[in-house]
C-alpha atoms as one frame of an Amber mdcrd trajectory, in Angstrom:
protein
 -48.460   7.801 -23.399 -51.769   8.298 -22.559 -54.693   5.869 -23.129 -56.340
   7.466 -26.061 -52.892   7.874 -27.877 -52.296   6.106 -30.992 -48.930   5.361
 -32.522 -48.648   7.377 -35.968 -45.768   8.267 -37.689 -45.159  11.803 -36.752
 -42.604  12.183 -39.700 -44.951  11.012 -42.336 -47.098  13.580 -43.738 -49.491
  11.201 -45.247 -50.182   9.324 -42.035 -50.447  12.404 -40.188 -52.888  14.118
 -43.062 -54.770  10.548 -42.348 -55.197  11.304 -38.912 -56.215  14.904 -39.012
 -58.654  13.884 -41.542 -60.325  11.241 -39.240 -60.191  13.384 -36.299 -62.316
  16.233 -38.307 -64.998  13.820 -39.492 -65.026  12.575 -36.463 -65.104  16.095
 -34.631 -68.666  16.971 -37.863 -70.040  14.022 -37.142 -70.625  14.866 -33.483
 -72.244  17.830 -34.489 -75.435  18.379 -35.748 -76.171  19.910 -39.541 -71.890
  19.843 -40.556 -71.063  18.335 -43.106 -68.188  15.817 -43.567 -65.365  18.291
 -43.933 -63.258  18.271 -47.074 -60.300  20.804 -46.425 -59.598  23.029 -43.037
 -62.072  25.659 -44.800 -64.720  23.799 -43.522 -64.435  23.643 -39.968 -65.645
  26.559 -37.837 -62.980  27.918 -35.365 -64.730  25.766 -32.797 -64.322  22.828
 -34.407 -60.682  23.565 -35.516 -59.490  23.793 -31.993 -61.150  20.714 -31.127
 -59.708  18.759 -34.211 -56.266  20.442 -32.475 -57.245  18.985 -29.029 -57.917
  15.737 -30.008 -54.534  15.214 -32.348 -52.972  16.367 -28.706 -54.941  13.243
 -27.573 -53.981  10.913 -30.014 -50.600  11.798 -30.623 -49.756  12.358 -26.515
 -47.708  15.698 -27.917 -48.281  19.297 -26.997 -49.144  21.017 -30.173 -51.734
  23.309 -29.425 -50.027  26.325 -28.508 -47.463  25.912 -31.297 -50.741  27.197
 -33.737 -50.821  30.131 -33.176 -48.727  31.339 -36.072 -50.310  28.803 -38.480
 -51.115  30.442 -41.490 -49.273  27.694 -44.041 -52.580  26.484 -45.775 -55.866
  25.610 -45.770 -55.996  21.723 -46.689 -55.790  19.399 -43.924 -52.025  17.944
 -45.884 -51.219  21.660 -44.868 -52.156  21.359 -41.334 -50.699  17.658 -41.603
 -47.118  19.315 -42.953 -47.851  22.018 -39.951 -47.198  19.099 -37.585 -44.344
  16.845 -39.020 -42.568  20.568 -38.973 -42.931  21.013 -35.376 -42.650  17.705
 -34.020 -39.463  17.420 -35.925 -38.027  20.651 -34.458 -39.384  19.483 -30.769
 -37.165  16.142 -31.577 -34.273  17.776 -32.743 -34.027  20.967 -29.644 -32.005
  19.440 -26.739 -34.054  18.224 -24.082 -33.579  20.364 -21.093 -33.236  18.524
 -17.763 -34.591  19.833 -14.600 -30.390  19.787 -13.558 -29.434  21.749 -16.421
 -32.635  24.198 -15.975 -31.197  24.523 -12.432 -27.924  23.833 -11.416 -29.144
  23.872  -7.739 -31.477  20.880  -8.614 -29.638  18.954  -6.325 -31.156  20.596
  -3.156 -28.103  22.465  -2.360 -27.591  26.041  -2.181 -24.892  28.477  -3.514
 -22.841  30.124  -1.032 -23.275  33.979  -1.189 -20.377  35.145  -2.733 -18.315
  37.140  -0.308 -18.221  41.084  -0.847 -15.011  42.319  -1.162 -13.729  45.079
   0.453 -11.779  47.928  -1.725
């Protein structure tokens, strides 16, 4: 985990609306002439990837890439839901090993198979 994380409960849609919302008055009040947001509407597109940056921070997950098909709302309990959804499907794929990614993990290498003559 890294040093900015924070523990929040990834499968609670109220702490994680929480968090978003302190992240994005956090993010305006950084910046000079925004006001304190009250939904997603009012961040700029600048801001919104760096309220998407820092819940990456806090939460030590990967997320940002999984936005691009985010169209579910405009309320920051939208973008909140947005996240339980996919940290919930991250938790419930199998976790892929580097030996089942590669069965040669192990440093050896498969023997050529042997062409056969007809």
């Amino acid at each position: 985990m890294s040093e900015n994380a924070t523990k929040v409960d990834l499968t609670n849609v109220d702490d994680v609306e929480e968090m978003v919302r302190e992240i994005a008055r956090m993010i305006c009040a950084e910046q000079p002439d925004m006001p304190e947001p009250e939904s997603l509407r009012d961040l700029d597109s600048f801001s919104v990837v760096q309220v998407l940056l820092e819940v990456e921070n806090t939460t030590d997950r990967k997320l940002l890439e999984k936005f691009e098909d985010f169209t579910e709302g405009e309320e920051f309990r939208d973008l909140a839901a947005y996240i339980v959804k996919i940290v919930a499907e991250e938790d419930a794929a199998p976790a892929e090993t580097p030996a089942s990614a590669a069965p040669e993990a192990d440093g050896a290498t498969p023997e050529p198979e042997a062409e056969t003559q007809a």
